[in-house]
N, C-alpha and C positions, 0 to 999 in steps of 0.2 A: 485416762480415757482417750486423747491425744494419738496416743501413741498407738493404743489398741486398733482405733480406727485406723490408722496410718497402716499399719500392717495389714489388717483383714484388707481393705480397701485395695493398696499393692498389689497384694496377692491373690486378688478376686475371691476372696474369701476358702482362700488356701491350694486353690489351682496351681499358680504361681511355687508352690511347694512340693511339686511332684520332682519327684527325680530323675524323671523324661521327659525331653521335651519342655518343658514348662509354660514358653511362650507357644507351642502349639492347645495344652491343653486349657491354658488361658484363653486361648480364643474359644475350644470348646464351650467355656464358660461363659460364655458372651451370647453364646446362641438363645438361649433362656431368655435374658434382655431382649435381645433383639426378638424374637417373639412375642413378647407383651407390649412393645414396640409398635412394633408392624403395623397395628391395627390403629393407629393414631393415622390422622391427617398428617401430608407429607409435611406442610407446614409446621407443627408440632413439635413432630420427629425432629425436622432438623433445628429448631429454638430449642428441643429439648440437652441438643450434640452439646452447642455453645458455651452453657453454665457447664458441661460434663468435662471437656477439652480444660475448661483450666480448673475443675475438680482434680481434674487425672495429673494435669504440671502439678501444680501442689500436694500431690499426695505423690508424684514417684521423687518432685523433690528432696520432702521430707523425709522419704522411704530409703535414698540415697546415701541419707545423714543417719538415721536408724542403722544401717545394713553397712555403712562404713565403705562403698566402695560405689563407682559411676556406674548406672546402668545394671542392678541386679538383675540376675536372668528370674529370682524371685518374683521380681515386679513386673503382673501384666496385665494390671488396669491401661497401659499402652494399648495392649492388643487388644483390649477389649473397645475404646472408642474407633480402636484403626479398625475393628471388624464392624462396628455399629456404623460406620462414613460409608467401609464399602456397601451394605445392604440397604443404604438410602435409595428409597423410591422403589423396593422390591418386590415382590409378592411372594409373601413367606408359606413356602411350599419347598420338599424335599430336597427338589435339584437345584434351585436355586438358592438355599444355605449351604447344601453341600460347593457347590460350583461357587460361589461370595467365599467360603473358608478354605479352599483351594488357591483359588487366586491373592485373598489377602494372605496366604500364609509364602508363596511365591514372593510376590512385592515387595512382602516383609523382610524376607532373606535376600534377595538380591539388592535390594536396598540401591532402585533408581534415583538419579538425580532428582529433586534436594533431599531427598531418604538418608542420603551417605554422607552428606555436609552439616545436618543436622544431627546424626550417629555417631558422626567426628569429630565436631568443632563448640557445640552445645554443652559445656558442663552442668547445667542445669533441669529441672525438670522439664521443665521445656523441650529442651533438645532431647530426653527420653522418650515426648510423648511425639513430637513432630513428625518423627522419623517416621512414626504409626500412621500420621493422619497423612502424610505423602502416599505411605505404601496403601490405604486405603483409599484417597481419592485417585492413586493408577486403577486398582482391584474395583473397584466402581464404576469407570471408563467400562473397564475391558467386562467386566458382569453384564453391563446394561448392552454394550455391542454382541457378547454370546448369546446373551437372552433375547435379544432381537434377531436371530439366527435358528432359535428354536424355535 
């Protein structure tokens, strides 16, 4: 049972297992969430991140030890919390999930300072998930200053 969850979980319930892309359509996957989300007090929202941030360490942990290797491109319960940080405080409307999964998936890839210390130096689930919640607290930054622009 352990294990079944460990996987779906990982893989955001199989997203993580496309053969493109994976961590993009992982985040895809995240929008769902982040829509039933949205509608919570901001408060909520971000008490909700907290318990989910070290659900997500512990499951791409364990997902690491499952899959035999650091960092499966399988695993993208990562992107799915680094996309839920960036859309904190948003109004969930077209362009602005379109524009949050653009930027988080930027951040993601370039992997800003500490994004790339924790990408790097983390062997642990932790350092799986970190690297996520960096590249979405930039992609949050830079959301909320474009969306104050429009």
């Amino acid at each position: 049972m352990t294990r079944r969850f460990v996987v779906v979980a990982a893989t955001w319930f199989g997203t993580g297992l496309s053969p493109v892309a994976p961590g993009t359509v992982g985040t895809l996957g995240a929008i769902p969430l982040y829509m039933a989300m949205a509608r919570l007090p901001l408060w909520l929202y971000l008490a909700i991140l907290v318990p989910f941030f070290f659900l997500s360490s512990w499951v791409a942990g364990r997902a690491q030890d499952e899959f035999g290797q650091k960092d499966p491109g399988t695993v993208v319960i990562d992107e799915v919390i680094g996309y839920l940080i960036t859309m904190a405080g948003v109004t969930a409307d077209w362009r602005s999930i379109l524009a949050g999964f653009l930027l988080f998936r930027f951040f993601d890839v370039v992997k800003v300072w500490p994004a790339r210390y924790f990408d790097r130096r983390m062997r642990n689930g932790y350092g799986v998930v970190l690297d996520d919640v960096a590249a979405g607290l930039y992609a949050c930054a830079a959301l909320h200053l474009l969306l104050g622009y429009l």
